[in-house]
Backbone as JSON, one array per atom type, in Angstrom:
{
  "sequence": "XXXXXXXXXXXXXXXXXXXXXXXXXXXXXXXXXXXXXXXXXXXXXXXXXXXXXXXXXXXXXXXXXXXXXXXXXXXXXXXXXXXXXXXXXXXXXXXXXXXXXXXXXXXXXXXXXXXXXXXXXXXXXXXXXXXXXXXXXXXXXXXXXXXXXXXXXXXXXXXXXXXXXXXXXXXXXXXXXXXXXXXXXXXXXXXXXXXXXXXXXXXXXXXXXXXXXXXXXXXXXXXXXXXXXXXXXXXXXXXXXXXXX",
  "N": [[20.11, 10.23, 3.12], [17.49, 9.15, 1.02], [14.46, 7.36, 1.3], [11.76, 5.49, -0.48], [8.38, 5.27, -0.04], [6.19, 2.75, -0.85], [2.63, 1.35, -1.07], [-0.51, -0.33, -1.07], [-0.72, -1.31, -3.73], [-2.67, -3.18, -5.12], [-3.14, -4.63, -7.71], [-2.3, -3.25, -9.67], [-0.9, -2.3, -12.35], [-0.46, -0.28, -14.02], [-0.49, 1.73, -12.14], [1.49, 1.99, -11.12], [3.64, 1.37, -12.4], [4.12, 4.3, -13.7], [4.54, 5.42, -10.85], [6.7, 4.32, -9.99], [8.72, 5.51, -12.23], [8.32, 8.51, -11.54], [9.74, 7.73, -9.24], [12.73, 7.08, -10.05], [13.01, 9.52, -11.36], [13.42, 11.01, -9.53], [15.36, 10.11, -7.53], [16.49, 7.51, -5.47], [17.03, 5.73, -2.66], [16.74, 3.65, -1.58], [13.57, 2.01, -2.08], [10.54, 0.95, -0.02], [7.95, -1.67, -0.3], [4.95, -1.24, 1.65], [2.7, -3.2, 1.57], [-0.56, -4.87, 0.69], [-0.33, -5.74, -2.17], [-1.38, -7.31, -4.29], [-4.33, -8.17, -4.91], [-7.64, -6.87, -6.08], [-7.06, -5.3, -8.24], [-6.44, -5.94, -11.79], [-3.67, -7.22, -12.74], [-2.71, -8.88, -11.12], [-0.46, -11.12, -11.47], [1.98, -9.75, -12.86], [2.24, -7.33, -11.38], [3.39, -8.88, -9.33], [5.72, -9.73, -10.15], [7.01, -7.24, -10.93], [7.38, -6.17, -8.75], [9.27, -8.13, -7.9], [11.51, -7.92, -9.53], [12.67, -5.08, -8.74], [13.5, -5.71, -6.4], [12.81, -5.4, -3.49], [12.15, -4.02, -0.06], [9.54, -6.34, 1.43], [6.24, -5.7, 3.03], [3.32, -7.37, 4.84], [0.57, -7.29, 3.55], [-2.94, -7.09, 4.79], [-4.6, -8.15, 2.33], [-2.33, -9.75, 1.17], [-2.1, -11.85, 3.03], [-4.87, -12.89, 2.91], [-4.76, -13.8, 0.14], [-2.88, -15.98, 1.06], [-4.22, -17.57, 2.23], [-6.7, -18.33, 1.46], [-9.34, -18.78, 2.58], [-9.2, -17.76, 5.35], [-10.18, -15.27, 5.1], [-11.77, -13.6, 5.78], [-10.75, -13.1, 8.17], [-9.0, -11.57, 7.61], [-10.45, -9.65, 7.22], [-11.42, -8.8, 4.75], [-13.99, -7.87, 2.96], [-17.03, -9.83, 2.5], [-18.56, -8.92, -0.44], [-15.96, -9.04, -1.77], [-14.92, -11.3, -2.07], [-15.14, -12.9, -4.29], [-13.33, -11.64, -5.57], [-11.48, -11.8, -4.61], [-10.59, -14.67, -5.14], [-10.61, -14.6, -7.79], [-8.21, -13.4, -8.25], [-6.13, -14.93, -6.81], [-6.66, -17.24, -8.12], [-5.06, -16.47, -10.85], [-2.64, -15.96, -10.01], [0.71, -18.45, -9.72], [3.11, -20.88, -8.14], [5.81, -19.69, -7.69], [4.84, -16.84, -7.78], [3.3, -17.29, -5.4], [5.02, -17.86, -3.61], [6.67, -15.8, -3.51], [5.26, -14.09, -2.25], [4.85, -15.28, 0.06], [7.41, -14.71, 1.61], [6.89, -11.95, 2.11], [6.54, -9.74, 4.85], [5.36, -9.3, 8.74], [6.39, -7.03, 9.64], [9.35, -4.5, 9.51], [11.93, -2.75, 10.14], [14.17, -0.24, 9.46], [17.84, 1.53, 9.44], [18.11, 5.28, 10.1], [19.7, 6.85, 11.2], [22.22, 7.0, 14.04], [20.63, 7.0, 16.39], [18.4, 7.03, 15.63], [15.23, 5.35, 13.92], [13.45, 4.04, 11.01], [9.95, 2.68, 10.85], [8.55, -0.05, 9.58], [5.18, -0.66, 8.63], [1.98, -2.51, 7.53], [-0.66, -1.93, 8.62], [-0.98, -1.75, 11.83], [2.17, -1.62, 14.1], [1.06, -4.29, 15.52], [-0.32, -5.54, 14.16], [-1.7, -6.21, 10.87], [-4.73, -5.26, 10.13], [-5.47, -3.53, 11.17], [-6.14, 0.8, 11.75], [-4.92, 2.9, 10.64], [-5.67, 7.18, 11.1], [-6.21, 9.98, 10.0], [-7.12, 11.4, 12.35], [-7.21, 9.99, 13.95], [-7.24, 9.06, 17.57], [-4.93, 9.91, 19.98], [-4.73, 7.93, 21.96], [-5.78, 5.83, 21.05], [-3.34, 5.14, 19.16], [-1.57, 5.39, 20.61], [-2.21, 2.11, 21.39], [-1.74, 0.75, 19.22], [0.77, 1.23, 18.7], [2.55, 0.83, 21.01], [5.28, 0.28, 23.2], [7.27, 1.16, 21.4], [9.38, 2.52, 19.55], [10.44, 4.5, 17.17], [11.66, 7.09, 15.17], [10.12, 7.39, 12.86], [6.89, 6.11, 11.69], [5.74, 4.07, 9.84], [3.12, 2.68, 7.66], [0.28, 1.54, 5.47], [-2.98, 0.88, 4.48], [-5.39, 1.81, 4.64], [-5.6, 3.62, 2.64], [-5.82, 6.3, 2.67], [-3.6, 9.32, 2.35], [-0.95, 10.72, 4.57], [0.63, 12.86, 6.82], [1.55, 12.77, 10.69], [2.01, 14.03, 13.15], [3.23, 12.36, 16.87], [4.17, 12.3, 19.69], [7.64, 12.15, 19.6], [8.08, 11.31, 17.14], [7.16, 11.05, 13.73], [4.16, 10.09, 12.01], [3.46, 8.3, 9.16], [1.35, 7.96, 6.05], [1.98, 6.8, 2.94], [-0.79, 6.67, 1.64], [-1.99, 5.45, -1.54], [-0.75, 3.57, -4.28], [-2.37, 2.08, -6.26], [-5.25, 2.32, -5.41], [-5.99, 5.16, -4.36], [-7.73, 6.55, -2.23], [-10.93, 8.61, -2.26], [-11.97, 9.96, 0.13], [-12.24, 8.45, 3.32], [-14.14, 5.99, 3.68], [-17.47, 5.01, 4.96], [-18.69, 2.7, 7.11], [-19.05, -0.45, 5.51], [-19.96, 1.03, 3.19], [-19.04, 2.53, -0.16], [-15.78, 3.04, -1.48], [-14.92, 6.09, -2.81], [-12.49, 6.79, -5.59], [-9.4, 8.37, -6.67], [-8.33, 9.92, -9.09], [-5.12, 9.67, -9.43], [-2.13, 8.2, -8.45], [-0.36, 7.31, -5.94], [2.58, 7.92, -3.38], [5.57, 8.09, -0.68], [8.34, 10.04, 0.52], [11.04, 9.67, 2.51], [13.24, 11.47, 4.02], [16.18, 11.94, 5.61], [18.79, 14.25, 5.57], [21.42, 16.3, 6.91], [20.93, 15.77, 9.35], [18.52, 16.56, 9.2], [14.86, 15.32, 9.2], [12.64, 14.99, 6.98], [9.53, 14.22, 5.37], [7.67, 14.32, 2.17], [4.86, 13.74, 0.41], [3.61, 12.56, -2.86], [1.7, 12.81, -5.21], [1.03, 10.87, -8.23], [0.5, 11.71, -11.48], [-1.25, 9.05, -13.67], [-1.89, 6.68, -16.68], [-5.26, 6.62, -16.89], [-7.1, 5.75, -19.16], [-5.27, 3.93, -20.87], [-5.31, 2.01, -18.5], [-8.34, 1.89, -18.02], [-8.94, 0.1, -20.32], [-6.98, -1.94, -20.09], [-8.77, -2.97, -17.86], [-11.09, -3.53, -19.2], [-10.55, -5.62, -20.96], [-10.21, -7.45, -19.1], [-11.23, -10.07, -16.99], [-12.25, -9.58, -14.65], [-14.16, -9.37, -11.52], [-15.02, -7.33, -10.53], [-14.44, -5.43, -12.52], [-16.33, -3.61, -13.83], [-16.79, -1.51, -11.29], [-14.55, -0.68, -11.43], [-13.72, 0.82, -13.73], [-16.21, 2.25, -13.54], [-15.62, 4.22, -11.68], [-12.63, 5.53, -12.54], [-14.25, 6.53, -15.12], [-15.65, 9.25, -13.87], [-13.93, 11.06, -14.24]],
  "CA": [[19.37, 9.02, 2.76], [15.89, 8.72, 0.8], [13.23, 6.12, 0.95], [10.62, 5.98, -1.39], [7.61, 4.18, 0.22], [5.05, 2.66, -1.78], [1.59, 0.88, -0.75], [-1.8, -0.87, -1.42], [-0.78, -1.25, -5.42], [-3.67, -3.9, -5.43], [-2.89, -5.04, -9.01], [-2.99, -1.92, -10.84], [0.66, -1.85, -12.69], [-0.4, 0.86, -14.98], [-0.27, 3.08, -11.91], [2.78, 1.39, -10.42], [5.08, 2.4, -13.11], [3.81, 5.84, -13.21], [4.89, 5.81, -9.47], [8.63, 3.95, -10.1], [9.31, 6.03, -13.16], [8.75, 9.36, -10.95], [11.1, 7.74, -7.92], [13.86, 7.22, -10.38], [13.41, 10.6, -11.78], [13.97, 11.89, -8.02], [16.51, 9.49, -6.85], [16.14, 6.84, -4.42], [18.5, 5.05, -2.08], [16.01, 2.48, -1.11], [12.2, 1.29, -1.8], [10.51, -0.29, 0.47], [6.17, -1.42, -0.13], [4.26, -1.23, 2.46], [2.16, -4.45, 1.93], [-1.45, -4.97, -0.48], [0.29, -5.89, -3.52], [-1.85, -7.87, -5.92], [-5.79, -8.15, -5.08], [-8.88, -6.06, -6.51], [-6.95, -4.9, -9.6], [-6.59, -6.66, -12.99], [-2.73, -7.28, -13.06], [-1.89, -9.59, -9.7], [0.76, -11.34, -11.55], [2.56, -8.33, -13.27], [2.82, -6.09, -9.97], [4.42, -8.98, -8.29], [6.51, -9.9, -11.37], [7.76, -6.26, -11.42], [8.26, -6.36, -7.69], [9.92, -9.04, -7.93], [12.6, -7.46, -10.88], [13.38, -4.24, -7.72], [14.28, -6.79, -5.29], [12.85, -4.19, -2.52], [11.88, -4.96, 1.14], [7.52, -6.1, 1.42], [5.78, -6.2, 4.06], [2.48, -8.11, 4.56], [-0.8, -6.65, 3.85], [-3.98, -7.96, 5.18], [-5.18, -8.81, 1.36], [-1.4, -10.16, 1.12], [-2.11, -12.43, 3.71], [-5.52, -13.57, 2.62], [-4.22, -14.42, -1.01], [-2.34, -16.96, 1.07], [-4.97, -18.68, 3.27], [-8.5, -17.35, 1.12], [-10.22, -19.63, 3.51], [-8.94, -16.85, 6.45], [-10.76, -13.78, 4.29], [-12.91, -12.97, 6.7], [-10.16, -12.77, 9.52], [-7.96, -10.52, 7.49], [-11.45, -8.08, 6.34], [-12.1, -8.6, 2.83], [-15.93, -8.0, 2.91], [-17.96, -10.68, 1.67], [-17.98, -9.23, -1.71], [-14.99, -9.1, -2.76], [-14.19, -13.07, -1.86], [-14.52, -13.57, -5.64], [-12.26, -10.85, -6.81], [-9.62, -12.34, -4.16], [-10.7, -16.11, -5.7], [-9.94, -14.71, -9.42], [-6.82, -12.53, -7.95], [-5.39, -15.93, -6.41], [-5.76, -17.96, -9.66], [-4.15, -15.74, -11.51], [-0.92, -16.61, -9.1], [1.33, -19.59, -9.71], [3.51, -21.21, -7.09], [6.52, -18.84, -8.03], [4.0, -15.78, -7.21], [2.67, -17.37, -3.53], [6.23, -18.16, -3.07], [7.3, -14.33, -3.53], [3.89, -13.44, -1.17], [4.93, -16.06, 1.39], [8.01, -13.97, 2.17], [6.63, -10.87, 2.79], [7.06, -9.75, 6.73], [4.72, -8.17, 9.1], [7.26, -5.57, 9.99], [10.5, -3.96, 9.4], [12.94, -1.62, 10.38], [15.67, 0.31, 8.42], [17.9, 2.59, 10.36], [18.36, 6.05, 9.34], [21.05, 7.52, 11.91], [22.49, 6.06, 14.67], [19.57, 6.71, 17.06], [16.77, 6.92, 14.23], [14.89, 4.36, 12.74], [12.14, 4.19, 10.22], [9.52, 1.44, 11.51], [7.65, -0.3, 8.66], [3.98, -2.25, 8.55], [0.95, -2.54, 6.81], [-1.59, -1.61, 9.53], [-0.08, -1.24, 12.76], [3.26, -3.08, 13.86], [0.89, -5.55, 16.11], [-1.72, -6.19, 13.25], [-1.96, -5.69, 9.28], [-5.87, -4.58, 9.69], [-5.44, -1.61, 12.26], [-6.49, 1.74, 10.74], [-4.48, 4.72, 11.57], [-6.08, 8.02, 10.25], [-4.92, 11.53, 10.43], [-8.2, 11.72, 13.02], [-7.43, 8.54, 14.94], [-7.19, 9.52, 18.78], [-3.56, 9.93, 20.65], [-4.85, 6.79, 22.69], [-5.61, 4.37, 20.08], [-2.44, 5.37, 19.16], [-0.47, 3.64, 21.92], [-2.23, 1.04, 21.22], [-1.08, 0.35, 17.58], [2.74, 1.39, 19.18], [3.03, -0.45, 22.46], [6.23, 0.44, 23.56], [8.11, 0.75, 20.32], [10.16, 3.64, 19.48], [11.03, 5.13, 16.26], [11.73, 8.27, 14.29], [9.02, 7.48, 11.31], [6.08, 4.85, 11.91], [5.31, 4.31, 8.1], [2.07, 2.45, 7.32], [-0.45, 1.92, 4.67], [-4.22, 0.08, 4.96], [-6.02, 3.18, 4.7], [-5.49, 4.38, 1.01], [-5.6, 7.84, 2.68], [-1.7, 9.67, 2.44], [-1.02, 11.7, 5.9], [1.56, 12.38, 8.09], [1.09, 13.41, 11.48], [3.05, 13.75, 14.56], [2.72, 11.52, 17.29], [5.54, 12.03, 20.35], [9.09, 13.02, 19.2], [8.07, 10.41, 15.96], [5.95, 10.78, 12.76], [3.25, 8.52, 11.41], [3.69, 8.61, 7.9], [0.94, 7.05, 5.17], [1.84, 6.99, 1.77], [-1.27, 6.76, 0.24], [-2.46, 4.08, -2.43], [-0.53, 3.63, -5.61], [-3.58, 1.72, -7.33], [-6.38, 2.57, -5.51], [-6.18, 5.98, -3.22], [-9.44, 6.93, -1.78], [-10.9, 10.36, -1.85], [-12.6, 10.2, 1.5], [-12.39, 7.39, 4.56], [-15.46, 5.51, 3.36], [-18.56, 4.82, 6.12], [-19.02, 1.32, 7.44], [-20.12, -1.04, 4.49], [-19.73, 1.64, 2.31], [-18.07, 1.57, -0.91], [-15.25, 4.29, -1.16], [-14.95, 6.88, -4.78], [-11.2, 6.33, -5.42], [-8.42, 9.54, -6.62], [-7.27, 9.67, -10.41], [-3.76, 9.81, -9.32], [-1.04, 7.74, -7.77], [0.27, 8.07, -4.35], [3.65, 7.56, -2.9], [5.77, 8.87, -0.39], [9.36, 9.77, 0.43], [11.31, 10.13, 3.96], [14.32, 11.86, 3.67], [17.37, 12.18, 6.16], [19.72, 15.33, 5.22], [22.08, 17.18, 7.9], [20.0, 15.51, 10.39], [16.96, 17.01, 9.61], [13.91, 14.52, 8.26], [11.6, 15.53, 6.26], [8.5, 13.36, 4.71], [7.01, 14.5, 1.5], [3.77, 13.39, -0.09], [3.9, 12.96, -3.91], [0.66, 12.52, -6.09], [1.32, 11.11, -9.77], [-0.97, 10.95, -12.85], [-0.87, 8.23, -14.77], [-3.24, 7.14, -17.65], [-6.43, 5.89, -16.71], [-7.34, 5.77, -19.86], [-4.97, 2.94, -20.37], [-5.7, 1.41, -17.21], [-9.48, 1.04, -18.38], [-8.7, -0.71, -21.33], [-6.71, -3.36, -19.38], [-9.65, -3.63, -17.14], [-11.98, -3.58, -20.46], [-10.36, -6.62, -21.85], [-9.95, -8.76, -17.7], [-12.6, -10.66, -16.59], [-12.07, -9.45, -13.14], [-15.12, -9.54, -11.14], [-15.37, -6.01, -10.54], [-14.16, -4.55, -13.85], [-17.21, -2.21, -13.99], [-16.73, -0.53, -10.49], [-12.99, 0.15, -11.51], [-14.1, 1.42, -14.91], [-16.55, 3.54, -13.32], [-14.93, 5.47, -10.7], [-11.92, 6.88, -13.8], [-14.87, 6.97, -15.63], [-16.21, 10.27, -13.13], [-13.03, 12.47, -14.26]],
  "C": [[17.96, 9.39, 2.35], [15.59, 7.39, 0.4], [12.26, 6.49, 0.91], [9.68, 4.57, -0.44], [6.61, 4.33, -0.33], [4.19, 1.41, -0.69], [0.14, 0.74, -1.57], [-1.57, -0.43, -3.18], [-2.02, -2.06, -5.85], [-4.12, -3.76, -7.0], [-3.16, -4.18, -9.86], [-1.26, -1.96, -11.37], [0.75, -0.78, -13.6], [0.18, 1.97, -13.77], [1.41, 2.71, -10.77], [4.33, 1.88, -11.27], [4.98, 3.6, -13.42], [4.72, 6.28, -11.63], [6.84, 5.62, -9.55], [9.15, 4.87, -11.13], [9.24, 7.71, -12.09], [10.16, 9.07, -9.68], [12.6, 7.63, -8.89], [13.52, 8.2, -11.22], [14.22, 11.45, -10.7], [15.04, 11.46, -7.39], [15.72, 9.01, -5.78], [17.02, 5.84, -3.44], [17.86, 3.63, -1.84], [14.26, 2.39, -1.45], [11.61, 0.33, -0.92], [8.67, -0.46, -0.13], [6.03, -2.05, 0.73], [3.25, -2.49, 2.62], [0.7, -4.27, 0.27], [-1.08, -4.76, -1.97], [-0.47, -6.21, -4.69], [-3.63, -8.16, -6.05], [-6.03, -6.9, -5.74], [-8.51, -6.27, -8.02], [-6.68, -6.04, -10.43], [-5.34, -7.4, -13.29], [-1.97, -7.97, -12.05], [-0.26, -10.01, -10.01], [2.02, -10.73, -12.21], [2.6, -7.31, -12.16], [3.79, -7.34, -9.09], [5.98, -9.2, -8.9], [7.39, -8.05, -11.03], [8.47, -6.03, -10.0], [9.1, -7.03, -7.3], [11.39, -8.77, -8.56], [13.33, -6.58, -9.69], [13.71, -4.41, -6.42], [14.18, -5.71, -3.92], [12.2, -5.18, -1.64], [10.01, -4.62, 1.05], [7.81, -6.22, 2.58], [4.22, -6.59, 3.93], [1.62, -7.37, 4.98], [-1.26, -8.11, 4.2], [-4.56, -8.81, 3.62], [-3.85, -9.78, 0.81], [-1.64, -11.67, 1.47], [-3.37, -13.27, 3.16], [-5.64, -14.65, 1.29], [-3.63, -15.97, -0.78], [-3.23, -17.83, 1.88], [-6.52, -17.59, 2.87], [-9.4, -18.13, 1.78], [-10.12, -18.7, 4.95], [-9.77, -15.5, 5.86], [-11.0, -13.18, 5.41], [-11.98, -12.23, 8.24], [-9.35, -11.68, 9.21], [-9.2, -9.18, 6.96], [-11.37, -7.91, 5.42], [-13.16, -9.08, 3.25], [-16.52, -8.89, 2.03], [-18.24, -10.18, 0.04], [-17.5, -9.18, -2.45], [-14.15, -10.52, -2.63], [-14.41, -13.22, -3.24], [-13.87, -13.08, -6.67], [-10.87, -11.47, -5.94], [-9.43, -13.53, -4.89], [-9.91, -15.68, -7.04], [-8.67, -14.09, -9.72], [-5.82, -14.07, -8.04], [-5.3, -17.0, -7.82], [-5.2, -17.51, -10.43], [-2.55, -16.36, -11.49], [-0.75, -17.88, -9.55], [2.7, -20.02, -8.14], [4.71, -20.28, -6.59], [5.77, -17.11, -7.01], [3.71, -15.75, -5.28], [3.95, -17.53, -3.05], [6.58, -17.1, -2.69], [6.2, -13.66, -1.98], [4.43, -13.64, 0.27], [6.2, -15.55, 2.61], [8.2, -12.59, 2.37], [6.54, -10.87, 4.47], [6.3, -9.16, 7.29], [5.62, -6.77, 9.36], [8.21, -5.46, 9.85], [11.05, -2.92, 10.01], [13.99, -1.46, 9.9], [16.31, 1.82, 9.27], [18.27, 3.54, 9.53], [19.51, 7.01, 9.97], [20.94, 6.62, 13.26], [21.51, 5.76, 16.01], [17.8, 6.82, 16.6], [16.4, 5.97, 13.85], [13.42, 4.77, 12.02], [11.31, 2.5, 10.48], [8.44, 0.9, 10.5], [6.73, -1.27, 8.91], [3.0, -1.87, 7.79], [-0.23, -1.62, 7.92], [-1.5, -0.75, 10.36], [0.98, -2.59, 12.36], [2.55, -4.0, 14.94], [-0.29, -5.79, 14.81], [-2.01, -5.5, 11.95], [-3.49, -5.01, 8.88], [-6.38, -3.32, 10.63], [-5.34, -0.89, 11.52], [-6.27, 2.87, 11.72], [-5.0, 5.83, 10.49], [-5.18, 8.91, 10.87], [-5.75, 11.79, 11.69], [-7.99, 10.7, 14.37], [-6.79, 9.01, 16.49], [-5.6, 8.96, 19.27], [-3.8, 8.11, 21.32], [-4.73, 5.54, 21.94], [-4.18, 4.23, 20.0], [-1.17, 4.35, 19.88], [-1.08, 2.65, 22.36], [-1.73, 0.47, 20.27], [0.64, 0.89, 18.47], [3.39, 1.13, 19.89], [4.07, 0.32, 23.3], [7.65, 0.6, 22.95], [8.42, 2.0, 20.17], [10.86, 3.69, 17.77], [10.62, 6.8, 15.61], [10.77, 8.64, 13.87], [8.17, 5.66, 12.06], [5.59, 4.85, 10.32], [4.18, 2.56, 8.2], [1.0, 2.41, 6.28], [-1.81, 1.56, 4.88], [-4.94, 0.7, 4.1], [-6.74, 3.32, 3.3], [-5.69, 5.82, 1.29], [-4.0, 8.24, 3.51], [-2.32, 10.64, 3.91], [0.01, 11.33, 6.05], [1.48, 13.71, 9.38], [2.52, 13.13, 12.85], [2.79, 12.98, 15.89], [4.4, 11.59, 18.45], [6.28, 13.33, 19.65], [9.02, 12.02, 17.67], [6.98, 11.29, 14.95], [5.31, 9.89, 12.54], [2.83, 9.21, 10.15], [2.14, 7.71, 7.03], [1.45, 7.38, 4.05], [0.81, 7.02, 1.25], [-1.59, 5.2, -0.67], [-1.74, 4.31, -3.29], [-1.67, 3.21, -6.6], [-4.5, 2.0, -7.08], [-6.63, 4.1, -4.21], [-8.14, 6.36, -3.36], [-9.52, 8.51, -1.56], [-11.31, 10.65, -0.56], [-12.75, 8.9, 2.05], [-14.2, 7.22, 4.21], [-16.87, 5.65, 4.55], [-18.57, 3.25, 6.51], [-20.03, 0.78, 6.67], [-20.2, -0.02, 3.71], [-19.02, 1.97, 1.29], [-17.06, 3.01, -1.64], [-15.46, 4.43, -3.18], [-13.15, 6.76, -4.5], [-10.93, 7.62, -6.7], [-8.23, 9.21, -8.42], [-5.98, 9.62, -10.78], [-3.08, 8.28, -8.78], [-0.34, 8.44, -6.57], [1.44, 7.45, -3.54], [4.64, 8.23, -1.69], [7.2, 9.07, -0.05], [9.85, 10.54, 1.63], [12.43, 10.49, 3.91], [15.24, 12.2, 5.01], [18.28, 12.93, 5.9], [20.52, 16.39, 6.59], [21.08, 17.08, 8.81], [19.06, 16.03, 10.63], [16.21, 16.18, 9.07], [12.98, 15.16, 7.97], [11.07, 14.03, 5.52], [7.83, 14.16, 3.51], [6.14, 13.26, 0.69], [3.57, 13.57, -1.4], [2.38, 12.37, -4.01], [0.91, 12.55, -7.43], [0.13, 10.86, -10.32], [-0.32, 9.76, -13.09], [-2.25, 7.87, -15.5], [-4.11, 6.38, -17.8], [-7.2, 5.89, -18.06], [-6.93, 4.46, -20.07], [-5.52, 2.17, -19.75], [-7.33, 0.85, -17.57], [-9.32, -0.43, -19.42], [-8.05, -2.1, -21.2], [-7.78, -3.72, -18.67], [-10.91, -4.02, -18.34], [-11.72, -5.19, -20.83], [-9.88, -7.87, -20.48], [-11.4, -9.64, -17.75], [-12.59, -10.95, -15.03], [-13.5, -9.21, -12.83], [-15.24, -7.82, -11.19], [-15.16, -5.28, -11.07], [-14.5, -3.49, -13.92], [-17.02, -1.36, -12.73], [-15.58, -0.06, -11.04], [-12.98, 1.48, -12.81], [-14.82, 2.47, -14.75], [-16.09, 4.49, -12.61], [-13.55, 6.43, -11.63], [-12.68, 6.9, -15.24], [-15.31, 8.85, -15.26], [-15.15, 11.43, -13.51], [-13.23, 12.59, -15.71]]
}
């Protein structure tokens, strides 16, 4: 068995099909994303539109969540100023769109042998704005995991890929497809973001698992030029950061 897990696309579909066109070069048995589907970037209703076409399992980011109650911003941590890139994200959407949002899930599970599972959320599995790093202390730890038991803890938030061990389990990130970060920002600080695509894939074979960590190009070049011609609030940060390569 492989599953391809994808995360935080935050409306970038240039680098979204970059990412799907490598998983069906590799083969995939299943997709699932991880949650932050359609804020920041330029393309809200075209990433859900396409998610929508691979009929794969979401789960609910925190900017997921705020899309649906932008009067909650503040509770799910979108920083004061990006409330008017979620405002011009959310009109974008039609009822069709919040409809598709509204059944995203905080959590999942997909089994992978008969005492394996792979445990899917955005955050942690008690809360979509918990931030697991590769650094984040054993303790926190069992706090974000309670008493829950699986194989693979798969996760995104972050936008930084890892996987670390934790127990007799992994804790997997994929990574950002639209916006990976080169370095865990500072508090109030405003992160430099990767020229790639980031995805990742958990594999099951003669009962051994393995997790690999893929990094795709795709062509920010492109990608400006859609943000060139939006009238997304933050156009120019996006423009400048695959400006820097």
């Amino acid at each position: 068995m492989k599953i391809a897990l994808i995360s935080d696309i935050h409306g970038n579909l240039t680098a979204l099909e970059a990412v799907l066109a490598d998983i069906r070069r590799r083969g995939a048995d299943r997709i699932i994303c991880l949650g932050d589907l359609a804020t920041l970037g330029p393309q809200p209703r075209e990433v859900i539109a396409r998610l929508r076409e691979l009929d794969c399992p979401g789960i609910m980011g925190n900017h997921d969540a705020a899309l649906l109650q932008p009067e909650a911003a503040e509770h799910f941590h979108i920083a004061p100023p990006l409330i008017p890139t979620l405002n011009w994200c959310a009109e974008q959407l039609d009822e069709t769109d919040l409809a598709f949002l509204s059944k995203l899930v905080p959590t999942g599970e997909i089994p992978l042998a008969p005492r394996a599972s792979l445990k899917c959320y955005h955050g942690s599995p008690f809360s979509n704005t918990d931030n697991i790093f590769p650094q984040t202390p054993e303790e926190e730890l069992r706090r974000c995991f309670g008493n829950l038991h699986a194989a693979v803890f798969a996760g995104g938030h972050t936008h930084i890929a890892m996987v670390r061990p934790y127990h007799d389990a992994l804790v997997v990130n994929p990574g950002s497809v639209g916006c990976p970060f080169a370095a865990i920002p500072p508090p109030g600080g405003v992160p430099a973001l990767l020229p790639w695509a980031e995805y990742a894939e958990v594999m099951l074979q003669d009962n051994a698992l393995s997790v690999t960590l893929h990094r795709i190009p795709f062509d920010t070049d492109a990608y400006k030029k859609v943000l060139s011609q939006s009238t997304l609030p933050i156009r120019e940060w996006w423009i400048s950061q695959y400006s820097l390569y």
